[in-house]
KOLKOL-23806 format. One record per residue: residue in three letters; x, y, z of N, C-alpha, C, O, CB in turn. Coordinates in steps of 0.2 Angstrom, whole numbers, plus 5000, padded with zeros to 4 digits. Glycine has a CB too. Layout:
<recs>
AlaXYZXYZXYZXYZXYZ...
</recs>
This chain:
<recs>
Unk542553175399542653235403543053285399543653275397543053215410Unk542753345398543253395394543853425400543953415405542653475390Unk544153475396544953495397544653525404544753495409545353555392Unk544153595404544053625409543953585414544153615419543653675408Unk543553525416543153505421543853445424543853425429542253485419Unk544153435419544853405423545253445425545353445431545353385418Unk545353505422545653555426545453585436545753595441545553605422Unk544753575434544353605440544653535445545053565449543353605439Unk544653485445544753425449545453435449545553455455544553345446Unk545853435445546853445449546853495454547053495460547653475441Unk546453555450546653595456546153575465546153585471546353695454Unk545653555462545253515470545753485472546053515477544453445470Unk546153425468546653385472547253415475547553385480546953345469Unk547353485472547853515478547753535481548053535486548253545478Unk546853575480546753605488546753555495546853575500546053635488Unk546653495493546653455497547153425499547153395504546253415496Unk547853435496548553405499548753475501549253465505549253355493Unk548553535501548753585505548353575511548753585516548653655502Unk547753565513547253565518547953505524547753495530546253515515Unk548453475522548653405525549353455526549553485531548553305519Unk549653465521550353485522550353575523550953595526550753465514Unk549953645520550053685518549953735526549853715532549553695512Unk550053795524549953835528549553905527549553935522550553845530Unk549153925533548853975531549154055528549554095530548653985536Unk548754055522548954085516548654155515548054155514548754045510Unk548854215515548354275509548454295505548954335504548154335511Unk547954295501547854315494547754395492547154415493547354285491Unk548254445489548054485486548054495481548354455478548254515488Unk547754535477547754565472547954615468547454625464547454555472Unk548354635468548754715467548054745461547854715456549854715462Unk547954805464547554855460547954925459547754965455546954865464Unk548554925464548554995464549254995463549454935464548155045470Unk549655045461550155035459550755045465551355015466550155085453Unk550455105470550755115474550955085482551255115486550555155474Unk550655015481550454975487550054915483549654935479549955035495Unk550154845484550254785481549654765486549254725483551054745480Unk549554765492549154745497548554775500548454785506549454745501Unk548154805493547654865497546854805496546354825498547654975492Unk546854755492546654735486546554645492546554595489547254745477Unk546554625498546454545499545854515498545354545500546654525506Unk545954455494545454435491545354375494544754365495545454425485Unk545754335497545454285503545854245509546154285513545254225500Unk545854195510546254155515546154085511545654065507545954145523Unk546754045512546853985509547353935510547953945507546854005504Unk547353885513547853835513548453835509548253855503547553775512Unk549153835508549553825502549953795505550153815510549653885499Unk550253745501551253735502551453745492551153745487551553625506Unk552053745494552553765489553153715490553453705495552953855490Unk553053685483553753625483554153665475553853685470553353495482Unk554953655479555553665475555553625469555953635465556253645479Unk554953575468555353525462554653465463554453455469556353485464Unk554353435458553853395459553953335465553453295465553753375453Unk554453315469554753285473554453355480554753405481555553255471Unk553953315482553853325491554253335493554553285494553453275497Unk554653405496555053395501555853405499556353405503554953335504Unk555853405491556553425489556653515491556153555491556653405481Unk557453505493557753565497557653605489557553575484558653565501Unk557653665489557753715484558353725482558753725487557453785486Unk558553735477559453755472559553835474559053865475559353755461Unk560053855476560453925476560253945472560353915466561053925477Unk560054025472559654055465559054035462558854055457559954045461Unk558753995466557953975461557554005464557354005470557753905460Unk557254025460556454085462555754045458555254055461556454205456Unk555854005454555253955453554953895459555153845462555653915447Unk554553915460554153845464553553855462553353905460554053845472Unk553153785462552553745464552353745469552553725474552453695463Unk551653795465551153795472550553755472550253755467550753865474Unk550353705477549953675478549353695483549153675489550353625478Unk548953735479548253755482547853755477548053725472548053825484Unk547153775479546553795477546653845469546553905469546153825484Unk546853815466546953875459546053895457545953935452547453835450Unk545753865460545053885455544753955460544153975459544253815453Unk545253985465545254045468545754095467545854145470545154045473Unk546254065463546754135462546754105453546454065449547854135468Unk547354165453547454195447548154215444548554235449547054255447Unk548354225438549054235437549154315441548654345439549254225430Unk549654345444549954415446549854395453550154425457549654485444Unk549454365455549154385463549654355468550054305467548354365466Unk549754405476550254395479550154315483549854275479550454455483Unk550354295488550254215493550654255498551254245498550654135489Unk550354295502550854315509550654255517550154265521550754425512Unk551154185517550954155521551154165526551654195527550954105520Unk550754145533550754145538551554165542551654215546550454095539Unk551954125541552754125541553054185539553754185539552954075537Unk552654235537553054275531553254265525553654305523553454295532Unk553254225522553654205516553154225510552654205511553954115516Unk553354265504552954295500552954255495553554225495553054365499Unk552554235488552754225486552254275478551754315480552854155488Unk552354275471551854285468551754235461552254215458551754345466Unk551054225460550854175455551154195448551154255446549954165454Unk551454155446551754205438551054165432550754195427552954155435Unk550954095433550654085427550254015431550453975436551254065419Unk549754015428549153925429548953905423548453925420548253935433Unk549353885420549253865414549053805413549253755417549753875411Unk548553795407548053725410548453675409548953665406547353695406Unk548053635414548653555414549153535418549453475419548953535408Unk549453625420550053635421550153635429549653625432550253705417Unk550853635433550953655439550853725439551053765434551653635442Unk550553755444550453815446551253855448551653835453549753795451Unk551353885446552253905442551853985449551354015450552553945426Unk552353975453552454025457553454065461553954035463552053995463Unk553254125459553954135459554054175468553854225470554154175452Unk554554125471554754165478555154235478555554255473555454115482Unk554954275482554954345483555454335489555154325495554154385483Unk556354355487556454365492556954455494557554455496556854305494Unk556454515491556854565491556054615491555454585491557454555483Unk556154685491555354725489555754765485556354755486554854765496Unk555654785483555754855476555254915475554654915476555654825468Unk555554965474555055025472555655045464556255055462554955105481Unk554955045463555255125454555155155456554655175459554855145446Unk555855205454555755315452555855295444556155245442556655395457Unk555655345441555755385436555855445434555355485436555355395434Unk556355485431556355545433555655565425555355535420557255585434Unk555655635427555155675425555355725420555755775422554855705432Unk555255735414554955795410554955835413554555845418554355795408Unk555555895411555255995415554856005408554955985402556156085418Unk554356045411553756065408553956115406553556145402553056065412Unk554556145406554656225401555256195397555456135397554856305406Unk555556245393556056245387556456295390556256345393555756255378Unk557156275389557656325390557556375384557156375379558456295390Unk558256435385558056475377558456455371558556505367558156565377Unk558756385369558756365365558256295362558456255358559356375366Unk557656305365557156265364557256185368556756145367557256265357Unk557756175371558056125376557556085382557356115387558556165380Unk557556035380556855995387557455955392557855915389556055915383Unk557455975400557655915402557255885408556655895409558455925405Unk557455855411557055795418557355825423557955835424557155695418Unk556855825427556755845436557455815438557655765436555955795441Unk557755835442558155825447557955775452558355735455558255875449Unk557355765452556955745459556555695455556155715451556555805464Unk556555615455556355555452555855535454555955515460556755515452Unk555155525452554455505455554655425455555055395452553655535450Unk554155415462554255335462553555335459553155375462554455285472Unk553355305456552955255450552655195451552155165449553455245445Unk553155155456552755115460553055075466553655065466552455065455Unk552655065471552755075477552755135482553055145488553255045478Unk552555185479552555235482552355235490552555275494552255275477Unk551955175492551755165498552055115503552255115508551055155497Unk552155055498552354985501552654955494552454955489551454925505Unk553454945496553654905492553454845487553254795491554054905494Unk553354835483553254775478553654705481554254715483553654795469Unk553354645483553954595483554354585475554254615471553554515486Unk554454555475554854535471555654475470556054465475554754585470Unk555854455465556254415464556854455461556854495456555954365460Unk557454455466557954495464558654435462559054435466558154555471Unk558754405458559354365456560054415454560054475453559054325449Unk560654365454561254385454561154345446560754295446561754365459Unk561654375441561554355434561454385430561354365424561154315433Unk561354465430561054495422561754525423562154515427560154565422Unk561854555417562554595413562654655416562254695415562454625404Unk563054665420563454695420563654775420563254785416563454675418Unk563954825421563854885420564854895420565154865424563154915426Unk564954935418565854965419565955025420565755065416566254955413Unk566255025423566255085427566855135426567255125421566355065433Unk566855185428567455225425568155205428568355175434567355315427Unk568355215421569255215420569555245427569855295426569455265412Unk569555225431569955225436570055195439569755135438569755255439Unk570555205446571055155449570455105454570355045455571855205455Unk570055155456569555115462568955085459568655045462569355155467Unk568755115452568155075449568155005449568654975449568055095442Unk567454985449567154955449566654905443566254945440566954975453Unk566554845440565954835436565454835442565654835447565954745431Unk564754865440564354865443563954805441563854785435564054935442Unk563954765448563654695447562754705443562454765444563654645455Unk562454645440562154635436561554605438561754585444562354605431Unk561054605438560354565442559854575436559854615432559954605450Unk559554505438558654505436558454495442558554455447558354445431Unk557754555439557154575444556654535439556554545433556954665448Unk556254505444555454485443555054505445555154495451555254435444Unk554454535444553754535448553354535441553554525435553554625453Unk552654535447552154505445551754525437551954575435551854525451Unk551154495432550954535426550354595430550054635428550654475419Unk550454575434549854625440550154715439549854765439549854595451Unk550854705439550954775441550754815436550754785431551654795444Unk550554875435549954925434550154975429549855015426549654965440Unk551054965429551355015424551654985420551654925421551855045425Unk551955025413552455005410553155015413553355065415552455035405Unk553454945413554054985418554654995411554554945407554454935427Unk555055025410555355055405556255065407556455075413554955125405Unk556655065403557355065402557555135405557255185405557555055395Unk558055125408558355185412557955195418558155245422558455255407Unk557255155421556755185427557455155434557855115434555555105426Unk557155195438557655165444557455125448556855115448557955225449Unk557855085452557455015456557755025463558355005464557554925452Unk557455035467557855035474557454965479556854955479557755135479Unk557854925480557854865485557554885491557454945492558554815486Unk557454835497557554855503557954865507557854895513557254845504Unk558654835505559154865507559554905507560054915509559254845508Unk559054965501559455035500559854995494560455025493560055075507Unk559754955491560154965485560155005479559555005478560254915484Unk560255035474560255065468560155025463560454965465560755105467Unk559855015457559855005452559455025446558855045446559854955452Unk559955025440559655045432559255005430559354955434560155055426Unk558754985425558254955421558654955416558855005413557554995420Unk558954895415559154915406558754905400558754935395559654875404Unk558354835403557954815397557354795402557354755408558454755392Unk556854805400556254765403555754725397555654745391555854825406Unk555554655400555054625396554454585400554554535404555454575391Unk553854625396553354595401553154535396553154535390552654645403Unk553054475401552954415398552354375399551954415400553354375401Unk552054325399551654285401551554295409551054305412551754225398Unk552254275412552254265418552554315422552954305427552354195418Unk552354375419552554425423553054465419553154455413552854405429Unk553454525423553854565420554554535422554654495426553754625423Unk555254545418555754505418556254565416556354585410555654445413Unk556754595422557054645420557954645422558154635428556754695423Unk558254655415558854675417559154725420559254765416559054665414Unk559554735429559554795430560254775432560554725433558954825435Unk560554855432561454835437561254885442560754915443562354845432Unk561754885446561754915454562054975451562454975447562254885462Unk561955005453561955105452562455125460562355105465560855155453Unk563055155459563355175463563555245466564155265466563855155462Unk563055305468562855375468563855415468563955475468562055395477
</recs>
């Protein structure tokens, strides 16, 4: 039996312990940058275990889970919005491997500010005032918002603040480059900077802090 047609059978065998334990599942496929859900490619049984033990509770802070479905119908980026609501997206299926899915408990949208298209009269270029969202412009992105990235310090003053630190995750589906200084607003109205961004195998991986207007 070669590698591929073993593979084909592990994923049969999860489809089949999702059919016993899983719940109804939908599969999107982000095509468009402005809305992550325009794109559903099917229906499908799924459960998601914390840890190769059935039934172990999940750790404070962990956005990694195992999904146990049908992988010879999805694909790395695509979303899993199940029945329950609970979102999740595929980061990687790597052969042989557990199917690495990361829980989405936050949505995000990017602005960018913009290039003015004219020159002051000392030859001088600056950016719009007014920041294009870039993606989600329609329906926010899910995504993985962690406490943990570095930090930001704030002005020398009596009431300042360090501006706490996060890593955001989404999907290798999303359709831009997302880029350093891009803005990230949550859905609870929160602010944040891009500091560094790195798209990975299993998606994008960004360090942002909370921005305080």
């Amino acid at each position: 039996m070669d590698a591929l047609t073993l593979q084909q059978k592990i994923y049969s065998g999860y489809a089949k312990a999702a059919q016993r334990l899983g719940l109804e599942t939908q599969v999107f496929r982000p095509t468009q940058a402005d809305d992550p859900f325009t794109h559903p490619v099917l229906t499908l049984k799924a459960c998601f275990n914390a840890s190769r033990t059935t039934g172990a509770a999940p750790r404070l802070g962990q956005s990694t889970w195992q999904g146990r479905f049908d992988g010879r119908q999805t694909q790395a980026g695509d979303y899993l919005w199940r029945e329950d609501g609970a979102i999740w997206f595929i980061a990687a299926q790597a052969l042989h491997a557990d199917i690495a899915c990361i829980h989405c408990d936050a949505r995000v949208r990017i602005q960018r500010a913009q290039k003015t298209q004219t020159k002051g009269a000392v030859g001088y270029e600056g950016v719009s005032e007014t920041p294009q969202t870039v993606l989600g412009a329609k329906a926010a992105w899910p995504a993985s918002l962690l406490f943990g990235g570095r930090g930001q310090q704030g002005a020398n003053l009596p009431t300042s603040e360090i501006d706490a630190g996060d890593i955001a995750l989404l999907p290798v589906s999303v359709p831009i480059i997302i880029q350093p200084a891009d803005g990230l607003i949550d859905d609870l109205g929160r602010h944040y900077r891009v500091r560094a961004a790195e798209k990975t195998e299993m998606g994008w991986r960004l360090q942002v802090y909370e921005a305080h207007p």
